[in-house]
MARBA-3410 file (N, C-alpha, C, O; in Angstrom, 1 decimal):
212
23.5,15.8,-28.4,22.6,14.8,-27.9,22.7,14.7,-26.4,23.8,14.7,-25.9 ~ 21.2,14.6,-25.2,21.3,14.2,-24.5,21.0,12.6,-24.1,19.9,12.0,-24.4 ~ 22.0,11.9,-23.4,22.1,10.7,-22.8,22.0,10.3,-21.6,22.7,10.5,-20.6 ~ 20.7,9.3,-21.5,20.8,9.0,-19.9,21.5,7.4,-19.6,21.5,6.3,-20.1 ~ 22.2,8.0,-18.5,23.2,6.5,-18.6,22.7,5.7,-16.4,22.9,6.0,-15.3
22.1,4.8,-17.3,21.7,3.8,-15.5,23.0,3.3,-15.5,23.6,3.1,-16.5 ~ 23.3,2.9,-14.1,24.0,2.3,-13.7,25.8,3.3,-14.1,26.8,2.9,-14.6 ~ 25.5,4.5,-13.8,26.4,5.2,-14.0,27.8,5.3,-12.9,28.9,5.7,-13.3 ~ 27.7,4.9,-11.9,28.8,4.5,-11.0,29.4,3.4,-11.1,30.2,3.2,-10.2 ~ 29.4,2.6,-12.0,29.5,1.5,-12.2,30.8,1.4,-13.3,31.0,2.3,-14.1
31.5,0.2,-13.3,32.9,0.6,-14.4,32.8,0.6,-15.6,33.8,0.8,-16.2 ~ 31.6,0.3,-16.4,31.3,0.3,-17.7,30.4,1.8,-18.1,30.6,2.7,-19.0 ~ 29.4,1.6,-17.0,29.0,3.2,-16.9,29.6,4.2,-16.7,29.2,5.1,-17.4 ~ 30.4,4.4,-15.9,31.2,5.4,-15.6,32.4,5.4,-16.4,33.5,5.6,-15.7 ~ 32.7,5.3,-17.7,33.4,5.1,-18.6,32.1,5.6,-19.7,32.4,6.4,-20.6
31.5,5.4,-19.7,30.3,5.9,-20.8,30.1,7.3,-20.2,30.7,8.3,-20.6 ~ 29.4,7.4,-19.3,29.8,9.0,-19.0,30.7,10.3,-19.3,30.6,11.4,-19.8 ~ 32.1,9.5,-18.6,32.9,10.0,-19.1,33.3,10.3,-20.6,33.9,11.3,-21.1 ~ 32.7,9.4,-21.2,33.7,9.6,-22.6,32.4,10.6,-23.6,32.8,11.6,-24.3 ~ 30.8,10.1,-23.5,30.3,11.3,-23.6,30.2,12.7,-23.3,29.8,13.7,-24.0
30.7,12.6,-22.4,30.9,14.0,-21.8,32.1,14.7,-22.9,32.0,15.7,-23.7 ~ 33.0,13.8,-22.6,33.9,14.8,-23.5,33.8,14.8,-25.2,34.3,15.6,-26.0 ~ 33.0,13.7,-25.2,32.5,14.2,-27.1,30.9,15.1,-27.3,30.1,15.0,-28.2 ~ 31.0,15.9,-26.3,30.4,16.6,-26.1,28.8,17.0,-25.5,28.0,17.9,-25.5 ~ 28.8,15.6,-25.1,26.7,15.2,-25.3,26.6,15.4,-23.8,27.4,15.1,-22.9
25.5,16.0,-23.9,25.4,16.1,-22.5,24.6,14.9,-21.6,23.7,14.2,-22.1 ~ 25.1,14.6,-20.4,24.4,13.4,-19.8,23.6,13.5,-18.5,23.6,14.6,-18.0 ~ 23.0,12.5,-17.8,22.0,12.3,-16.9,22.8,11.5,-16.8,22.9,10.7,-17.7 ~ 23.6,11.4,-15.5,23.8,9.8,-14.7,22.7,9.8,-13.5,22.4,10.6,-12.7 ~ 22.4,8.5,-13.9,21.4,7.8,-12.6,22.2,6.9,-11.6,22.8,5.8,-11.9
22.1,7.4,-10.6,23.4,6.5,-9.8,22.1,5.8,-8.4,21.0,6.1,-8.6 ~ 22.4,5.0,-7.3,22.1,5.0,-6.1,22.4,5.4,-5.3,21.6,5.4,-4.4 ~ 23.4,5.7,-5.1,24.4,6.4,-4.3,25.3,7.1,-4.5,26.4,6.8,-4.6 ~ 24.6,8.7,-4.7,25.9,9.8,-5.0,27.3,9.7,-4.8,28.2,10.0,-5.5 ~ 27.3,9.4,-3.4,28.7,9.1,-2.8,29.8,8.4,-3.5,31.0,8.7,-3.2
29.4,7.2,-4.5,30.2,6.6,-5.1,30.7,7.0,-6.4,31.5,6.4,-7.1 ~ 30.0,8.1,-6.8,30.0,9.4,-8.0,30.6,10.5,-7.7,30.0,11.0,-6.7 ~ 31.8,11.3,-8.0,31.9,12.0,-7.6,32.6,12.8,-8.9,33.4,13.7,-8.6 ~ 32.4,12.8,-10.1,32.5,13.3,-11.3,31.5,14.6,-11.2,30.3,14.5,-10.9 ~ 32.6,16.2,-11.7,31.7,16.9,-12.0,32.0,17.5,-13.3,33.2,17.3,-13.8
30.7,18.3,-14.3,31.2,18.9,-15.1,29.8,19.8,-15.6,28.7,19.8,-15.0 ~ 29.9,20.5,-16.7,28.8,21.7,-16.9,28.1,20.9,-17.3,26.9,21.3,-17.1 ~ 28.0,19.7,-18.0,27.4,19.0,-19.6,26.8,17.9,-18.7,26.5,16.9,-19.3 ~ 26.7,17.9,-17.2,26.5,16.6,-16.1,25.6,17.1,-15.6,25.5,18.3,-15.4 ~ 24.6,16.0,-15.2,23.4,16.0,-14.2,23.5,14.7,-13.3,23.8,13.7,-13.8
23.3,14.7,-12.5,23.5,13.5,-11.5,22.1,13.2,-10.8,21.5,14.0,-10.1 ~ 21.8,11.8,-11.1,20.3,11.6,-10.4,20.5,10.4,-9.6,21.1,9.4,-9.9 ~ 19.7,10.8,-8.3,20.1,9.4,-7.4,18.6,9.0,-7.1,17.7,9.8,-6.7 ~ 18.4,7.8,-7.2,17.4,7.6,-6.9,17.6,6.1,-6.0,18.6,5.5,-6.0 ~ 16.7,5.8,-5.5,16.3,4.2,-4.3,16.7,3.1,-5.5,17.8,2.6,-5.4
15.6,2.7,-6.8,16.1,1.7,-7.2,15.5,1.8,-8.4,15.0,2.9,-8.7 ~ 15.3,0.9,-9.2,15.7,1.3,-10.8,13.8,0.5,-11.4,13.2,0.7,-12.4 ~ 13.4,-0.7,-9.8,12.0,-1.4,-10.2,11.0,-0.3,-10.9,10.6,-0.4,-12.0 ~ 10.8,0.8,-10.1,9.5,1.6,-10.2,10.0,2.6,-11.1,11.0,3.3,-11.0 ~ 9.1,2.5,-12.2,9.9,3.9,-13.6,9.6,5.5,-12.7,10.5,6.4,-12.9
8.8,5.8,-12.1,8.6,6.7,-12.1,9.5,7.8,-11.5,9.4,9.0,-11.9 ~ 10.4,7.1,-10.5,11.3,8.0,-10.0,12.2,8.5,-11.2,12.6,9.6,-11.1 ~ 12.7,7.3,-12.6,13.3,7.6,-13.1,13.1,8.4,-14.6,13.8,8.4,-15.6 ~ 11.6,9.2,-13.9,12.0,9.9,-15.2,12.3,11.0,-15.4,12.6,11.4,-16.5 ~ 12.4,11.9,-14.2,13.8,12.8,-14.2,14.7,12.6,-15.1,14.9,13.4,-16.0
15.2,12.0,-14.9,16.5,11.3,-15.9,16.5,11.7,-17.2,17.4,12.2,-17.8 ~ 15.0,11.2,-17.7,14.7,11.0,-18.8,14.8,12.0,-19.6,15.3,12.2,-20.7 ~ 13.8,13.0,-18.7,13.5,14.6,-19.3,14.6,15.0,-20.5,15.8,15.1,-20.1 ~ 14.3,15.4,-22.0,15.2,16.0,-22.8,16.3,15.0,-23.3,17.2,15.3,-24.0 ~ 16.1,13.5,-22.7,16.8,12.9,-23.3,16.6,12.3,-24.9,15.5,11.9,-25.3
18.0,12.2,-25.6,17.6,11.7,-27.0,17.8,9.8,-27.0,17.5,8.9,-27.9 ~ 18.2,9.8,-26.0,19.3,8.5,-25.9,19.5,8.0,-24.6,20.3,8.6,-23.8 ~ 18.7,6.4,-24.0,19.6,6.0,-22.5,20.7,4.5,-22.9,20.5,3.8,-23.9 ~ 21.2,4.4,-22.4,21.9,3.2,-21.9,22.1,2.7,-20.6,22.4,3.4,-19.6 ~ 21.9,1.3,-20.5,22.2,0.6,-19.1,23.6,0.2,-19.0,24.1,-0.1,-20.0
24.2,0.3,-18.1,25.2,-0.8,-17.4,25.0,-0.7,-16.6,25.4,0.2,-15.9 ~ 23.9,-1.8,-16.3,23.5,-2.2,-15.1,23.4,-4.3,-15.3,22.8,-4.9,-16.1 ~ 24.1,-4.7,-14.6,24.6,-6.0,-14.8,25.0,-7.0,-13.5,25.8,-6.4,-12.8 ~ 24.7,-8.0,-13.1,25.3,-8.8,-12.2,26.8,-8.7,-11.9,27.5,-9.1,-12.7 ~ 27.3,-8.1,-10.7,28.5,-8.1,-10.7,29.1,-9.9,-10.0,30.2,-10.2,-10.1
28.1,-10.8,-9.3,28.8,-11.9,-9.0,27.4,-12.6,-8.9,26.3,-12.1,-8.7 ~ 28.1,-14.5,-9.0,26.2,-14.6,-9.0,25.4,-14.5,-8.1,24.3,-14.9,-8.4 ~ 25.7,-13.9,-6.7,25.0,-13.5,-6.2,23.9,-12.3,-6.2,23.0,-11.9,-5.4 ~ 24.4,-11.8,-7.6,23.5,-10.4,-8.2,22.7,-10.5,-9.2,22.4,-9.6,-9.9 ~ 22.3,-12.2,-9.3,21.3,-12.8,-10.0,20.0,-12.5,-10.0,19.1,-12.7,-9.2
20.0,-11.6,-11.4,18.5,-11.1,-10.9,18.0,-9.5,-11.1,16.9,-9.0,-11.4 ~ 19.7,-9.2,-10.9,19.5,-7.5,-10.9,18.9,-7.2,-12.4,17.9,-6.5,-12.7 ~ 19.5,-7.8,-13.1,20.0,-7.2,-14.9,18.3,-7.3,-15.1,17.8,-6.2,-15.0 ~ 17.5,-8.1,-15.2,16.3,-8.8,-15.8,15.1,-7.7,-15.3,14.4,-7.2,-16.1 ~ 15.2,-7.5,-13.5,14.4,-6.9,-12.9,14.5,-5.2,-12.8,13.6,-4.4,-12.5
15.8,-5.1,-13.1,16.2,-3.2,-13.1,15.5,-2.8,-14.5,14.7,-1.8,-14.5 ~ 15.9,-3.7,-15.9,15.6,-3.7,-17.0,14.3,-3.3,-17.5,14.1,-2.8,-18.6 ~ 13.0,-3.8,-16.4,12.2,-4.0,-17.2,11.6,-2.6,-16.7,10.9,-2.0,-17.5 ~ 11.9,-1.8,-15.0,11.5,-1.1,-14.8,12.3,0.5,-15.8,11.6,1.5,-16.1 ~ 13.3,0.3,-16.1,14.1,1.5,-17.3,13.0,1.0,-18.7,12.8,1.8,-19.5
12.8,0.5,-18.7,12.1,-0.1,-20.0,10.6,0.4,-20.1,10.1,0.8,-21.1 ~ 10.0,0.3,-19.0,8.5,1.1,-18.6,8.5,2.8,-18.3,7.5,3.6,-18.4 ~ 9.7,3.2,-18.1,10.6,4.3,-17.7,10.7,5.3,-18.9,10.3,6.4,-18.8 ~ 11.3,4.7,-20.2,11.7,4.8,-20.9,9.8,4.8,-22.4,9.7,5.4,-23.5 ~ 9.2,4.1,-21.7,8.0,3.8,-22.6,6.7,5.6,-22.5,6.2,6.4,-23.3
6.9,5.4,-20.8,6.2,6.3,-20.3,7.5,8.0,-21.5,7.3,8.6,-22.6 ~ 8.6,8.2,-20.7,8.9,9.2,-21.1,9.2,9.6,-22.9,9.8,10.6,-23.5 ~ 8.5,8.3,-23.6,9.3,8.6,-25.3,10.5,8.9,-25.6,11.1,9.7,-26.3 ~ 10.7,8.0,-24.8,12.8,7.7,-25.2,12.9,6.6,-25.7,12.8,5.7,-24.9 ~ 13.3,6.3,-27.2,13.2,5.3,-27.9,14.7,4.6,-28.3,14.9,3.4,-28.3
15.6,5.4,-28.5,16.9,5.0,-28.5,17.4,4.4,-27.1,17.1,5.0,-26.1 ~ 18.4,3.1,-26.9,18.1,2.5,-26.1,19.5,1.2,-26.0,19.1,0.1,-26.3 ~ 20.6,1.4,-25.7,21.5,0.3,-25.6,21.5,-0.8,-24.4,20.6,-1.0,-23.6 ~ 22.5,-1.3,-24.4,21.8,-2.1,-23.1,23.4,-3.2,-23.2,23.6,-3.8,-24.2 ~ 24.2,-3.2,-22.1,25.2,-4.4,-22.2,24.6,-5.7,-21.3,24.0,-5.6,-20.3
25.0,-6.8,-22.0,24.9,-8.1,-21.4,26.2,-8.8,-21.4,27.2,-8.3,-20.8 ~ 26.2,-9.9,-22.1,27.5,-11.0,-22.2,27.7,-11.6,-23.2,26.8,-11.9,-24.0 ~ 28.9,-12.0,-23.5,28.8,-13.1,-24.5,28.4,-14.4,-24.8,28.1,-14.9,-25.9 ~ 28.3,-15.2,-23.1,27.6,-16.6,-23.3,26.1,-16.5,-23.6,25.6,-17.5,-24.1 ~ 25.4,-15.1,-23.3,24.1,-15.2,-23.8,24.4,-15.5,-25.3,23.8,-16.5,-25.6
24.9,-15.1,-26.2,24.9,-15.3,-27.9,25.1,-16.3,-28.1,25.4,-17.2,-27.2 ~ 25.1,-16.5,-29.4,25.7,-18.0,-30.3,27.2,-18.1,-30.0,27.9,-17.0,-30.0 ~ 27.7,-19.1,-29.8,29.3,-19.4,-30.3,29.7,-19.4,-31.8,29.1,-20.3,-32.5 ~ 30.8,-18.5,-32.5,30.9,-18.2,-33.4,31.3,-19.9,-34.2,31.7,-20.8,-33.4 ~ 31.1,-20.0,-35.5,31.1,-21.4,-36.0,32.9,-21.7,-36.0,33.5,-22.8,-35.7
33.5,-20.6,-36.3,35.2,-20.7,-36.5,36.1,-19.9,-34.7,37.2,-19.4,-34.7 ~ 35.2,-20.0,-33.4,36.1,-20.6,-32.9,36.5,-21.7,-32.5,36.0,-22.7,-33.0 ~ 37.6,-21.8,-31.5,38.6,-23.3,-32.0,37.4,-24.3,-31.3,36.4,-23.8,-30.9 ~ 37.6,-25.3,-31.4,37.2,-26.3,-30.9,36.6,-26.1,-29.2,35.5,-25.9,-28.8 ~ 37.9,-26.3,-28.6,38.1,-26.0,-27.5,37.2,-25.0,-26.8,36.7,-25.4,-25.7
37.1,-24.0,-27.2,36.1,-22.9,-27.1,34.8,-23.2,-26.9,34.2,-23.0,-25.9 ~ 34.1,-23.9,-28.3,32.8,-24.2,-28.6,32.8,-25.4,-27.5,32.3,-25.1,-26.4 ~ 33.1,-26.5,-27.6,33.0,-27.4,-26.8,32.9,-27.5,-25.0,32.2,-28.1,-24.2 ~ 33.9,-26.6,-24.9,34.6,-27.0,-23.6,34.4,-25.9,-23.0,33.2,-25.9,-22.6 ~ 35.0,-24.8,-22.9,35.1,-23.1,-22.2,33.8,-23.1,-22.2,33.1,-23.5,-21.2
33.3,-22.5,-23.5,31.6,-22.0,-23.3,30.3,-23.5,-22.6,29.2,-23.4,-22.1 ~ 30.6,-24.0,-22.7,29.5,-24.9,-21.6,29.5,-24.7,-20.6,28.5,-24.6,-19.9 ~ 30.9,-24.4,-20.2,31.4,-24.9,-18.9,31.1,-23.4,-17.6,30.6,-23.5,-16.5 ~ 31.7,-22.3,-18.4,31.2,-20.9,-17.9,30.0,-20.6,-17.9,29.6,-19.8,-17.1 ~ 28.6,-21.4,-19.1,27.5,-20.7,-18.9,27.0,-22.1,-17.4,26.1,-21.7,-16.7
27.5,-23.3,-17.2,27.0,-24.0,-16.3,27.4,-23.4,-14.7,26.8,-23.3,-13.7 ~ 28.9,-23.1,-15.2,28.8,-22.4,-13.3,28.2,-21.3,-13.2,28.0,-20.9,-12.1 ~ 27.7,-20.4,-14.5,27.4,-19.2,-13.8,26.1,-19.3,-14.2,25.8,-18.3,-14.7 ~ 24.9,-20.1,-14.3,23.8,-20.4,-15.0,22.8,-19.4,-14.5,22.0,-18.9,-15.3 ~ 22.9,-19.0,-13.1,21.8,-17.8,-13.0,22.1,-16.1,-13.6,21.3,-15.2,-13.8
23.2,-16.1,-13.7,24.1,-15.0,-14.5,23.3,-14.5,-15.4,22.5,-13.7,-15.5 ~ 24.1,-15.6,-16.2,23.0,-15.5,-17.9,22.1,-16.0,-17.8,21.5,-15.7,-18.8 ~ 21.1,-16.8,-17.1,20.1,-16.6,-17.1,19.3,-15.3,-16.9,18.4,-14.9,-17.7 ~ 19.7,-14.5,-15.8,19.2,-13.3,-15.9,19.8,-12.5,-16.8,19.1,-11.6,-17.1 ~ 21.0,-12.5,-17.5,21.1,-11.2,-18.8,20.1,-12.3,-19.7,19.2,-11.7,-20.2
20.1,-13.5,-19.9,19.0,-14.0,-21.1,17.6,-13.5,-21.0,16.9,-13.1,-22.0 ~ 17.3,-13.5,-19.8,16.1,-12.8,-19.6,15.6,-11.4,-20.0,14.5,-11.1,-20.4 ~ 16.7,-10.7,-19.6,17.1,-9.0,-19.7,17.1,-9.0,-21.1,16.4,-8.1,-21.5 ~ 17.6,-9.7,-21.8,17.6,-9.5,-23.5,16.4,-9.7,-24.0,16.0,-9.0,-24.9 ~ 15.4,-11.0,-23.3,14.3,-10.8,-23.8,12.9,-9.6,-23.7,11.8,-9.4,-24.3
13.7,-9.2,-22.6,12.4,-8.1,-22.2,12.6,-6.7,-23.2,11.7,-5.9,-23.5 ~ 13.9,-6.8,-23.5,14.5,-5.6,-24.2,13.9,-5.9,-25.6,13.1,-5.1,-26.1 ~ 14.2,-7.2,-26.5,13.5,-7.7,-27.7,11.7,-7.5,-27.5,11.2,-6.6,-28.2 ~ 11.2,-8.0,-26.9,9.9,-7.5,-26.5,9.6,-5.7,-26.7,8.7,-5.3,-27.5 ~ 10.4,-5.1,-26.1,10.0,-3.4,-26.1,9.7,-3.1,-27.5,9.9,-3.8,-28.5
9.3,-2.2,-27.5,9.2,-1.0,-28.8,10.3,0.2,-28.6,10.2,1.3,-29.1 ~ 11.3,-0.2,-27.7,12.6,0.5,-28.1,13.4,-0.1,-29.1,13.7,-1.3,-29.2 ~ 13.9,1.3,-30.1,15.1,1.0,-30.9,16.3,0.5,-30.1,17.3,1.1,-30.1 ~ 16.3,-0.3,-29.6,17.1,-0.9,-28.9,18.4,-2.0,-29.7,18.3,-2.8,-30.6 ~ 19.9,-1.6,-28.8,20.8,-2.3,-29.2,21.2,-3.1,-27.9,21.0,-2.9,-26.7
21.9,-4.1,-28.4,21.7,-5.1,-27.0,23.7,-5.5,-27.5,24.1,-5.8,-28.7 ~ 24.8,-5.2,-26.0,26.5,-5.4,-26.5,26.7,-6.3,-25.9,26.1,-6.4,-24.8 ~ 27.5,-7.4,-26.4,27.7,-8.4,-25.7,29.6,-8.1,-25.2,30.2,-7.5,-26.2 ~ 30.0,-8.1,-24.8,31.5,-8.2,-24.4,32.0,-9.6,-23.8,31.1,-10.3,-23.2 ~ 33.1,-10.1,-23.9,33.6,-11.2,-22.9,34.4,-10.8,-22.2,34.4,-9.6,-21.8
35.3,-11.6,-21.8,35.8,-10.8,-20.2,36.5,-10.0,-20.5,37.4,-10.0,-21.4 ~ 36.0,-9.0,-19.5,36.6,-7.8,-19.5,37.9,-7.3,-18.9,38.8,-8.1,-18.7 ~ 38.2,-6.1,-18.8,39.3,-5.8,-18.3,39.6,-4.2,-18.8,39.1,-3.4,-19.7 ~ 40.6,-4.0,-17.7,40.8,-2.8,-17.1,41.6,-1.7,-18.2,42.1,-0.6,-17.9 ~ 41.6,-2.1,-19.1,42.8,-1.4,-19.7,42.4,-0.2,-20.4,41.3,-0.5,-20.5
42.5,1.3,-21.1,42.3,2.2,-21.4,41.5,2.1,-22.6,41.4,0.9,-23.0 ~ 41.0,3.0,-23.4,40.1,2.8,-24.7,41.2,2.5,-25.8,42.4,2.8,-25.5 ~ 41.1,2.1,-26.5,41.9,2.0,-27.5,41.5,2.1,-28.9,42.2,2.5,-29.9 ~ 40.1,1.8,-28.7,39.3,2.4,-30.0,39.6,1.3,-31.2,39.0,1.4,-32.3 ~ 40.8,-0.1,-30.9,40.9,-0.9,-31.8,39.7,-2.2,-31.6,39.9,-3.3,-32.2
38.7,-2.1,-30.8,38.1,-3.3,-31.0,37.4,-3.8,-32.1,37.2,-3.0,-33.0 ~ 37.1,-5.0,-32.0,36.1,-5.2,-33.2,34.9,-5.8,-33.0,35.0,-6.9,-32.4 ~ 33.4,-5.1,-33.5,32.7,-5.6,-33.6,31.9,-6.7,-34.4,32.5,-7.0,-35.4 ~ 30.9,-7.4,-34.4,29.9,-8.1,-34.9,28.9,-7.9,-34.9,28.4,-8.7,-34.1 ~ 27.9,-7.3,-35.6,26.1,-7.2,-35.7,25.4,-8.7,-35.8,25.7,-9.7,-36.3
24.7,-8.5,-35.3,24.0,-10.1,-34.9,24.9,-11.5,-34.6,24.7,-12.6,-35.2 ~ 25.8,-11.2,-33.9,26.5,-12.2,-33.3,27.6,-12.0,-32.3,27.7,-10.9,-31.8 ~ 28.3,-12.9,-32.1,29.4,-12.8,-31.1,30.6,-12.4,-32.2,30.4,-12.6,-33.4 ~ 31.8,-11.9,-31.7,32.7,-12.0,-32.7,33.9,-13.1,-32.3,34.4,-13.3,-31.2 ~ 34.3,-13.6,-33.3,35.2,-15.0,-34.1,36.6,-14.6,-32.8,37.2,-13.6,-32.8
36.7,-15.8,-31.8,38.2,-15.5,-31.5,38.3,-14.5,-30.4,39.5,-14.1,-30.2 ~ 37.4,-14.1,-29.6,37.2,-11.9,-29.6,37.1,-13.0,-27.6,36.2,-13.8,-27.1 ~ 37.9,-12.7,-27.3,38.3,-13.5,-25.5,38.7,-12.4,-24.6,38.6,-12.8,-23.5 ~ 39.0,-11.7,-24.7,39.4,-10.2,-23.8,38.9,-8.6,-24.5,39.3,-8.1,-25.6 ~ 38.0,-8.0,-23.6,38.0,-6.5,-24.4,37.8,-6.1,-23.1,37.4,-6.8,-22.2
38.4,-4.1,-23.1,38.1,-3.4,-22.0,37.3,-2.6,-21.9,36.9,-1.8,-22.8 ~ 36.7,-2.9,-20.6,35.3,-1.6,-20.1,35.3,-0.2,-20.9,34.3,0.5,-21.0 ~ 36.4,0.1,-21.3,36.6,1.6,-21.6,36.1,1.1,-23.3,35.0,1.6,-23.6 ~ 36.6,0.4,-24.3,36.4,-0.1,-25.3,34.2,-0.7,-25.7,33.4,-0.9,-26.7 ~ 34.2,-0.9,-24.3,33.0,-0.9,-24.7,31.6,-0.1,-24.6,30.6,-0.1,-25.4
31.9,0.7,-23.2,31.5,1.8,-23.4,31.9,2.9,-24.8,31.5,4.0,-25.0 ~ 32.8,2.2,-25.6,32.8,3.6,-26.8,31.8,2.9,-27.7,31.0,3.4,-28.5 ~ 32.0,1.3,-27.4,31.0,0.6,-28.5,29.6,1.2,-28.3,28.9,1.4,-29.3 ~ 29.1,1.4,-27.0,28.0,1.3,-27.1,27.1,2.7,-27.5,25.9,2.8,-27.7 ~ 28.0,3.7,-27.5,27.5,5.2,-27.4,28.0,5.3,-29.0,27.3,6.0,-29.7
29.0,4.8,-29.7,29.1,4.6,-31.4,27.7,3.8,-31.7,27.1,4.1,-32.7 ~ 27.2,2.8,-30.8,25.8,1.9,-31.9,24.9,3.1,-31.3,23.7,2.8,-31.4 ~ 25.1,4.0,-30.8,23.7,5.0,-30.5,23.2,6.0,-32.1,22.1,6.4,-32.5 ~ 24.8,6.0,-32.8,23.9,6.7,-33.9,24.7,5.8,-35.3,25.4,6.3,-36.1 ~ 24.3,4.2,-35.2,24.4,3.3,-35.9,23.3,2.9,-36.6,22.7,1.9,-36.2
22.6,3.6,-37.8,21.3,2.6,-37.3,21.1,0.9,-37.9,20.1,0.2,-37.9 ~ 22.5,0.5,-38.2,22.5,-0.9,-38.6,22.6,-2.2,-37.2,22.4,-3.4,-37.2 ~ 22.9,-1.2,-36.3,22.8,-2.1,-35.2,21.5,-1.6,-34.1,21.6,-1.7,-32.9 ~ 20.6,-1.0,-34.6,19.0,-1.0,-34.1,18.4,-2.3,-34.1,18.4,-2.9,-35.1 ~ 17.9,-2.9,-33.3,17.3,-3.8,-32.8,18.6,-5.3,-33.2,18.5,-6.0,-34.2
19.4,-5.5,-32.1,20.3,-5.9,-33.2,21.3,-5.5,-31.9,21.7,-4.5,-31.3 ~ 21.6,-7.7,-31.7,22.7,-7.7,-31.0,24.0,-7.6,-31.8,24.2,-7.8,-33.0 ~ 24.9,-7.0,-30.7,26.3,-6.8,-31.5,27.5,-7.1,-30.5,27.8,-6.4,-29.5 ~ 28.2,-8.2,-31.1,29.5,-8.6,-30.4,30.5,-7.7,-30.6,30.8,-7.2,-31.7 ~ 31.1,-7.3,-29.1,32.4,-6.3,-29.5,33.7,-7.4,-28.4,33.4,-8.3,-27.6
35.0,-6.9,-28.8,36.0,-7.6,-28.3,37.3,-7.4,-29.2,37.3,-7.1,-30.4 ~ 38.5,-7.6,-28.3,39.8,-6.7,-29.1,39.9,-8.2,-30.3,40.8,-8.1,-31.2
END
């Protein structure tokens, strides 16, 4: 399988790369700046392009692909804006080139709060994180809707906070929801989630909570 992965310099993307690569698929990283890429290998293509609005630069990328994914995401809220506006241009990108397979990370405050976590959680944590970060998730809420909208087979990963720690391959998922309890998972763990829901097809169109 070839894979185009946006937002490939990035620590969720660049963990998806990587780990494709070595399960054999060949990939298209789309980066902005090569300089902050510096991964090589036979099974690698590297595409730099200005910015992610206009599809057409990005369909190089696309060429021969079976499969893209984004990690492309707000890194603080001052990157309000990115997720919604990059999305819709990979999404036109993706329409134009007949690339129908299609993941996409957001967050967990965009989903429902699971009914059995604690109290404390439902009430208090989750209000409180989607009110300081309201343009945040606003724009992944956005980004989710434009992806719901497409005619891509599209999977949409929610993670909560993240963290640095190696794959472990023990997380656990949720198909149409957040998962119960699920407060820490690592970038490396989710990038496996997301390239596993690539030949899932129960999680085709179809958010899915992952988290240790």
């Amino acid at each position: 399988m070839k894979v185009t992965v946006f937002g490939a310099s990035g620590a969720i993307g660049g963990q998806v790369v990587r780990q494709a690569l070595d399960a054999g698929h060949a990939v298209a990283a789309v980066v902005r700046q090569a300089s902050r890429f510096d991964l090589t290998h036979p099974g690698l293509s590297v595409v730099r392009v200005a910015g992610l609005t206009d599809p057409e630069p990005l369909l190089p990328a696309l060429d021969g692909s079976d499969a893209a994914i984004s990690a492309i995401g707000p890194r603080s809220r001052g990157d309000a804006g990115v997720a919604s506006t990059a999305t819709r241009g990979i999404l036109r990108a993706l329409e134009i080139a007949g690339v129908r397979r299609f993941a996409a990370v957001s967050a967990v405050p965009v989903g429902p709060v699971p009914d059995d976590d604690p109290w404390f959680s439902r009430k208090i944590v989750y209000p409180l994180i989607r009110a300081v970060l309201r343009d945040v998730y606003a724009d992944l809420a956005a980004m989710e809707a434009e992806i719901g909208r497409s005619a891509t087979d599209w999977t949409i990963v929610r993670p909560p906070r993240l963290t640095n720690k190696p794959l472990s391959g023990a997380y656990r998922t949720t198909i149409g929801g957040n998962v119960p309890r699920g407060n820490f998972v690592s970038r490396a763990d989710v990038a496996h989630a997301m390239l596993a829901a690539l030949d899932n097809p129960a999680t085709v169109r179809q958010a899915v909570g992952v988290a240790n």
